[in-house]
N, C-alpha and C positions, 0 to 999 in steps of 0.2 A: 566300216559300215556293215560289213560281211558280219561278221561275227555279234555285234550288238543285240540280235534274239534271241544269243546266249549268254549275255550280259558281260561281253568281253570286252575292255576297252582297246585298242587297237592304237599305237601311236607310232607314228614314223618322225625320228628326229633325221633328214639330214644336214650335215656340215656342209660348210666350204671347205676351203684350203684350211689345215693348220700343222703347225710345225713338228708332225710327227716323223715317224724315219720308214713306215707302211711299205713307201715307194723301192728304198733301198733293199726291206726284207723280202719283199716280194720278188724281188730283180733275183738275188737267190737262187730262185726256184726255175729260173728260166732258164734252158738249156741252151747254152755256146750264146747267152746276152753279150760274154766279151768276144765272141771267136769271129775275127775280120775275115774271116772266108763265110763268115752269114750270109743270106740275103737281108735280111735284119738287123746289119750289125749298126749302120749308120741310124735309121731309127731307131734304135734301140741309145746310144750313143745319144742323139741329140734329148732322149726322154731324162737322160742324167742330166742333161743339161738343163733341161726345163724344169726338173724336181728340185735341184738344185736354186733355182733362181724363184719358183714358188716357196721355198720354204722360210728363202730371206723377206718376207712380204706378209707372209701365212701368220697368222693370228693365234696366241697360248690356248692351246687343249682344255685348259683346262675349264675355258668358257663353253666347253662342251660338256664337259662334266659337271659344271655346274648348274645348268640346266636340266639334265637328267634326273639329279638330284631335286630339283624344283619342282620338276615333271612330276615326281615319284611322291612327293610332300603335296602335291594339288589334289584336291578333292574333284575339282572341274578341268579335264585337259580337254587341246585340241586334235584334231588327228593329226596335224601335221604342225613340225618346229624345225624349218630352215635357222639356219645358226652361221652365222658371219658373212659380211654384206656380199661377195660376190654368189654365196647360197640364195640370198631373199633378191636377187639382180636375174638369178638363173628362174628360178619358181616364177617372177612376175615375165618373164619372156616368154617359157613355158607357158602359163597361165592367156599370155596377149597371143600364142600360138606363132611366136617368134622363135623357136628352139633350133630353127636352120641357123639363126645369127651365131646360134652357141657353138653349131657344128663347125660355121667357119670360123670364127674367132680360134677353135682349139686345133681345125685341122692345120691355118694359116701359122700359127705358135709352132706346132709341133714341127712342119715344114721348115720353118725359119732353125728351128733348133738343131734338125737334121742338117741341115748345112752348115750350121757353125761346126759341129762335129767332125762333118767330112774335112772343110779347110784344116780344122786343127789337126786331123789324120795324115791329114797332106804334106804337113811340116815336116 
């Protein structure tokens, strides 16, 4: 909307979950992610596990790309293009000013995941 009195269009596509490898390349770049003397390392640990189990679930990429391209071919866009149902689940809780539910849904996952981690450390 910002930009519009300079006749800019402005579009925000985001995604959900899809089965790209983001998570792993990013991990990366993280310093001592593997190193068990972290304070981090068990979070870090059960985020493997959680990327892991979103990726088996996570919907083809390429319905992201396809839409871009759709996007790019429309003569009328909108500002905003959530793309795959736990995106348009997330925007409508945001939108009903629910987005605490998001925080614990992810902080509760992420928890549960760290623990599976730890036990398996424990082995």
């Amino acid at each position: 909307y910002e930009l519009a009195p300079f006749k800019i269009d402005a579009i925000s596509v985001e995604p959900g979950y899809f089965k790209t490898d983001i998570i792993d390349k990013n991990i990366k770049f993280c310093n001592n992610f593997d190193n068990p003397e972290s304070a981090f390392y068990e979070f870090h640990q059960g985020l493997k596990i959680a990327s892991d189990q979103i990726r088996q679930r996570a919907a083809d990429p390429l319905k992201v790309a396809q839409l871009v391209v759709k996007i790019m071919q429309s003569k009328k866009t909108k500002a905003h293009y959530p793309v795959g149902n736990d995106a348009k689940l997330a925007c409508i809780l945001e939108w009903l000013g629910l987005h605490w539910l998001i925080e614990k849904h992810v902080t509760q996952h992420l928890n549960k995941f760290r623990k599976m981690a730890k036990s398996q450390n424990q082995r």
